[in-house]
MDAnalysis code that builds the backbone (N, CA, C; Angstrom):
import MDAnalysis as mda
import numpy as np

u = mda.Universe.empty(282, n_residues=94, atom_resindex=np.repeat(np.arange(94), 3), trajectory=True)
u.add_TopologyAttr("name", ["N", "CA", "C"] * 94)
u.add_TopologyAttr("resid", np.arange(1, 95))
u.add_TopologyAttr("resname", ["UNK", "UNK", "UNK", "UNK", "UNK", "UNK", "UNK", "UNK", "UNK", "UNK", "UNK", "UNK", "UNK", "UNK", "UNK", "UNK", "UNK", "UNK", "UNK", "UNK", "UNK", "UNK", "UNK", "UNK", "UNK", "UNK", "UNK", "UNK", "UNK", "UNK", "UNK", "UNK", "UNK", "UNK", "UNK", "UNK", "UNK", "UNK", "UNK", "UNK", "UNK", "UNK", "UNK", "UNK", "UNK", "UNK", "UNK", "UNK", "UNK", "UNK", "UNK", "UNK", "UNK", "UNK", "UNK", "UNK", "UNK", "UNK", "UNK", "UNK", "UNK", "UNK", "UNK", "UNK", "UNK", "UNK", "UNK", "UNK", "UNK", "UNK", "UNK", "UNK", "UNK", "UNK", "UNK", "UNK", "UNK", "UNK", "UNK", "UNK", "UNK", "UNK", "UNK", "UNK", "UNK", "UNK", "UNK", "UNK", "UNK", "UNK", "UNK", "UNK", "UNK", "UNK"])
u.atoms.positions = np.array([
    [-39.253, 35.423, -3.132],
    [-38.489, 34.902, -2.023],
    [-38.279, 33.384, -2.138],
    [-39.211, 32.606, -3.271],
    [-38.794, 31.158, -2.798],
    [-37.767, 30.808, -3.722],
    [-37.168, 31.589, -4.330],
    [-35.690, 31.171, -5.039],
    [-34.226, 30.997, -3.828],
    [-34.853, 32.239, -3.218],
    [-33.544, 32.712, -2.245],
    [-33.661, 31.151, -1.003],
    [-35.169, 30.554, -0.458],
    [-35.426, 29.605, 0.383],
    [-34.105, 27.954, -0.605],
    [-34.969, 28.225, -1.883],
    [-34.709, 27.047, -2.676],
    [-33.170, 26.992, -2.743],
    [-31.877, 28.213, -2.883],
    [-30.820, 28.517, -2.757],
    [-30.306, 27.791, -1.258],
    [-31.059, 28.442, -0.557],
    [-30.295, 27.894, 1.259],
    [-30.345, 26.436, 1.224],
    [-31.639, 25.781, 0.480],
    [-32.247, 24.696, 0.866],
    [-30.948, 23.869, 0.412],
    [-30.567, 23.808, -1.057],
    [-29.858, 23.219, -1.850],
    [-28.300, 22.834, -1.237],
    [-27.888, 24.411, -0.445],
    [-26.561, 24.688, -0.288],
    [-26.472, 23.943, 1.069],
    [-27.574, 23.534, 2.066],
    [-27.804, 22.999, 3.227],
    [-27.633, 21.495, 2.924],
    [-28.394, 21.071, 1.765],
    [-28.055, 19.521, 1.451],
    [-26.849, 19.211, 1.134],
    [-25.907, 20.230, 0.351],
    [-24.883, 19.928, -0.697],
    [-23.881, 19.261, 1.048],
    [-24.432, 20.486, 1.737],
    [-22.890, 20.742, 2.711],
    [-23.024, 19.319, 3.524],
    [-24.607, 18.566, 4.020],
    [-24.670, 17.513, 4.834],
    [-24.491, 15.922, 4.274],
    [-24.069, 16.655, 2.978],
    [-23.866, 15.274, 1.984],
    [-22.255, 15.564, 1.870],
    [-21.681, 16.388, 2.015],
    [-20.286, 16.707, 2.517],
    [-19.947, 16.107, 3.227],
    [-20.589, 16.256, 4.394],
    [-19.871, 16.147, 5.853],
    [-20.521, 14.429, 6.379],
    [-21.621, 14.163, 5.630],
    [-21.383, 12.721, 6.083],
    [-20.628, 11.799, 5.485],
    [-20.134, 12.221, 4.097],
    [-19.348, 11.242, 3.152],
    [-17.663, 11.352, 3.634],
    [-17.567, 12.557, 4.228],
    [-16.215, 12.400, 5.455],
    [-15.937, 11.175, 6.473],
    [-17.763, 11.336, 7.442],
    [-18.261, 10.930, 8.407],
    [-17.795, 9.502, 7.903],
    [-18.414, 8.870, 6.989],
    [-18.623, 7.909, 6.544],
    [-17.342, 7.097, 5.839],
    [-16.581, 8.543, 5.549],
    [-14.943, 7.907, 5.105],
    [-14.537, 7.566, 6.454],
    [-14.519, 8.295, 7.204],
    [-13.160, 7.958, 8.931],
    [-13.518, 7.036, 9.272],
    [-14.825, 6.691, 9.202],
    [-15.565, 5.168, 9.908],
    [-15.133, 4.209, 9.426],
    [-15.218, 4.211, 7.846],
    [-15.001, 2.501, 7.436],
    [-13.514, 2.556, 7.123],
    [-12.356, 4.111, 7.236],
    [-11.097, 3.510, 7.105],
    [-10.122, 3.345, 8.450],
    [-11.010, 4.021, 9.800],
    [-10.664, 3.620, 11.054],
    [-11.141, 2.317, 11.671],
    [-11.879, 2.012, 11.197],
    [-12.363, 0.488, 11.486],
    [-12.118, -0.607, 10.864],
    [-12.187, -0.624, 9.446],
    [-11.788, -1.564, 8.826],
    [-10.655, -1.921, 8.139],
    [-9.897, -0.923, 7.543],
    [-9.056, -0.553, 6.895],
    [-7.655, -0.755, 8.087],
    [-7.490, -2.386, 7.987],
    [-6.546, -2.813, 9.570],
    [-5.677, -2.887, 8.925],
    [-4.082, -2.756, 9.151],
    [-3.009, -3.685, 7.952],
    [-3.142, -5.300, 7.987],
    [-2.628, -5.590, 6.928],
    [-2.928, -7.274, 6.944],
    [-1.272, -7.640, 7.590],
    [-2.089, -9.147, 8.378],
    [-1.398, -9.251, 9.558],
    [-0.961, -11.210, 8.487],
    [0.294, -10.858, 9.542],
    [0.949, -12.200, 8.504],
    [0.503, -13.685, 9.275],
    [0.179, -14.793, 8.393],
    [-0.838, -15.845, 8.605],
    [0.095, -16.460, 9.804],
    [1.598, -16.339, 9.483],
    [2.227, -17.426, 10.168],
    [3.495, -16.680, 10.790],
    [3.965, -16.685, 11.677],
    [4.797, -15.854, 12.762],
    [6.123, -15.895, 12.264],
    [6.885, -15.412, 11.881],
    [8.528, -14.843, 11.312],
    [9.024, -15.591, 12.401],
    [10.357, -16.247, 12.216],
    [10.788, -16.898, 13.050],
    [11.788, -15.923, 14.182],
    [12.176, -15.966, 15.898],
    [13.035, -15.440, 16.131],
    [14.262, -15.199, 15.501],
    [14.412, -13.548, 15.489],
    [15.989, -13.646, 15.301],
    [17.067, -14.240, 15.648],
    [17.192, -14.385, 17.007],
    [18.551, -15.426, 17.595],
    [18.366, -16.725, 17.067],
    [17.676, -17.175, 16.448],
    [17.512, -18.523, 15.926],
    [17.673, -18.635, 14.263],
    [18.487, -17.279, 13.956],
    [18.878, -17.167, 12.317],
    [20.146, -16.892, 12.504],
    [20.756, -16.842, 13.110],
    [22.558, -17.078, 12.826],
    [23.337, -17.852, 12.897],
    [23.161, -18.782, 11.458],
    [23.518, -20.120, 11.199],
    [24.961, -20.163, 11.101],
    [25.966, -19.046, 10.856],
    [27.258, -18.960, 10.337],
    [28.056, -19.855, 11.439],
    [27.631, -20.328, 12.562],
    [28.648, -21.573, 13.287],
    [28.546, -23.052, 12.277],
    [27.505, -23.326, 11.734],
    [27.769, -24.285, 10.605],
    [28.834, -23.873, 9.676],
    [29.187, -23.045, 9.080],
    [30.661, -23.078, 8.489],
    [32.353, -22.693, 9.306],
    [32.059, -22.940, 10.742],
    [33.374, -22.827, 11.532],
    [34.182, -23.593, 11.756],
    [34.037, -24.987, 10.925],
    [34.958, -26.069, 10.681],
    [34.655, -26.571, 9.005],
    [34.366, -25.881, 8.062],
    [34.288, -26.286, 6.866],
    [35.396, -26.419, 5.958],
    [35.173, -27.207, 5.168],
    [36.855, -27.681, 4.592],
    [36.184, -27.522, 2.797],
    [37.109, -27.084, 2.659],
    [36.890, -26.949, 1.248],
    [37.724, -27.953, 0.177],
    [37.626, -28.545, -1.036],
    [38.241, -29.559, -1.833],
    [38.516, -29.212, -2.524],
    [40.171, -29.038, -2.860],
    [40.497, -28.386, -4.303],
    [41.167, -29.387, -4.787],
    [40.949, -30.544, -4.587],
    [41.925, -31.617, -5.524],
    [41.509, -31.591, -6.591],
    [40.322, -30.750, -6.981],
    [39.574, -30.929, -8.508],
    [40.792, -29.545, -9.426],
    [41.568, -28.900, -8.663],
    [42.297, -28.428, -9.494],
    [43.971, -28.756, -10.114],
    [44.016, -30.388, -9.202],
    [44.854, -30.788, -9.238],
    [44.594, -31.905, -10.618],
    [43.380, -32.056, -10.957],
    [43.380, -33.279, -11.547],
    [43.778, -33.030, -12.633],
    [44.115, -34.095, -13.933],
    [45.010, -33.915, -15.262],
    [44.241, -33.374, -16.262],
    [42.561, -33.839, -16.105],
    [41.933, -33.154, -17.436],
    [41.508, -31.837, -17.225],
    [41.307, -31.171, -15.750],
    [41.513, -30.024, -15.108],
    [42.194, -29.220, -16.094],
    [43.799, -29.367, -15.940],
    [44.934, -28.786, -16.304],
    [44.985, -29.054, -17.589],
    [44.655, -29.783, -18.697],
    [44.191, -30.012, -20.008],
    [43.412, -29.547, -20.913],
    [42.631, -28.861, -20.261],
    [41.804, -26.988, -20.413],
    [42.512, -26.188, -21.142],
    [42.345, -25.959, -22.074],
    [42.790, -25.013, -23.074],
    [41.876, -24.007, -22.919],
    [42.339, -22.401, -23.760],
    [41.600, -21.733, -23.844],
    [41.438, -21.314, -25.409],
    [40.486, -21.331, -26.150],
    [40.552, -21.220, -27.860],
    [39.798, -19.790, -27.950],
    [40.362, -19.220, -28.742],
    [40.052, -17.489, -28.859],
    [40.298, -16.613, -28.446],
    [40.069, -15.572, -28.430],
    [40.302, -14.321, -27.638],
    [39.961, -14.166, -26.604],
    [40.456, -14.014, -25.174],
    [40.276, -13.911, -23.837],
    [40.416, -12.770, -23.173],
    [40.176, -11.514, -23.168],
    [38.576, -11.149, -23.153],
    [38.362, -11.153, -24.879],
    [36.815, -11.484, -24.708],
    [36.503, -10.791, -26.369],
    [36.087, -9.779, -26.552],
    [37.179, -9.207, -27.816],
    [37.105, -8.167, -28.631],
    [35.661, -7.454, -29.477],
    [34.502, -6.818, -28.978],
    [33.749, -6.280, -29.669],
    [33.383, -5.590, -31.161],
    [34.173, -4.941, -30.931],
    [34.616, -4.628, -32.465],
    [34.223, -2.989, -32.926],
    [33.799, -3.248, -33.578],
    [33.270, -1.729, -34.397],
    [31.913, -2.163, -33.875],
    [30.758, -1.846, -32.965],
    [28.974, -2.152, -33.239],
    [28.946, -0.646, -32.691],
    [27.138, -0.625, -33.500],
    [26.272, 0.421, -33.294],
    [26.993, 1.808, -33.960],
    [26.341, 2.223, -33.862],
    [26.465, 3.668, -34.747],
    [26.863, 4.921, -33.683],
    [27.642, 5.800, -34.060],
    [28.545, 6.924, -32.747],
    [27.272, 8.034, -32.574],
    [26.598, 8.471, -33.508],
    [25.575, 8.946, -33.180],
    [24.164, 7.959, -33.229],
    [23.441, 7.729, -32.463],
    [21.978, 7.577, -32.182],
    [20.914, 8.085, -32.978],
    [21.046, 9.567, -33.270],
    [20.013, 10.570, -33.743],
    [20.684, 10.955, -34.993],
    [21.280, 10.692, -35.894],
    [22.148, 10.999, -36.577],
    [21.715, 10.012, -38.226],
    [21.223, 10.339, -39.098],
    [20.470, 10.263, -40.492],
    [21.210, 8.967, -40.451],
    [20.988, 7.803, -41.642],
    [21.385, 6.519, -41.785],
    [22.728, 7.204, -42.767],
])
């Protein structure tokens, strides 16, 4: 009979070493496990819609008027031409 005692005994520890390592999970991730909280406060929203600073903005294009502006050449091919690259198959012997 003291196999069958030594059996209960074992299966009695296994289960209370179970149930406190649960115990022991909910505790330290309901208590401690807080989200991290931000050091310094996000500013109000109504105080981020800056777009009335550009409701009188003027823009300067005399820089496309100027002579060395317009003295801009373009040398080569505009778009450039790629050519023949890489190989049509990938997986395909040299």
């Amino acid at each position: 009979m003291a196999p069958q005692q030594s059996n209960n005994q074992t299966m009695l520890i296994a289960s209370l070493i179970i149930v406190f390592g649960f115990a022991a999970g909910y505790f330290y991730y309901s208590q401690w496990a807080v989200p991290a909280r931000v050091p310094i406060e996000p500013p109000p929203i109504a105080g981020r819609d800056d777009l009335m600073t550009f409701k009188n903005l003027k823009i300067d294009f005399s820089i496309l008027d100027n002579k060395k502006y317009k003295a801009l050449e373009i040398f080569g091919e505009s778009p450039v031409n790629p050519g023949v690259t890489g190989k049509k198959d990938l997986f395909a012997p040299i």
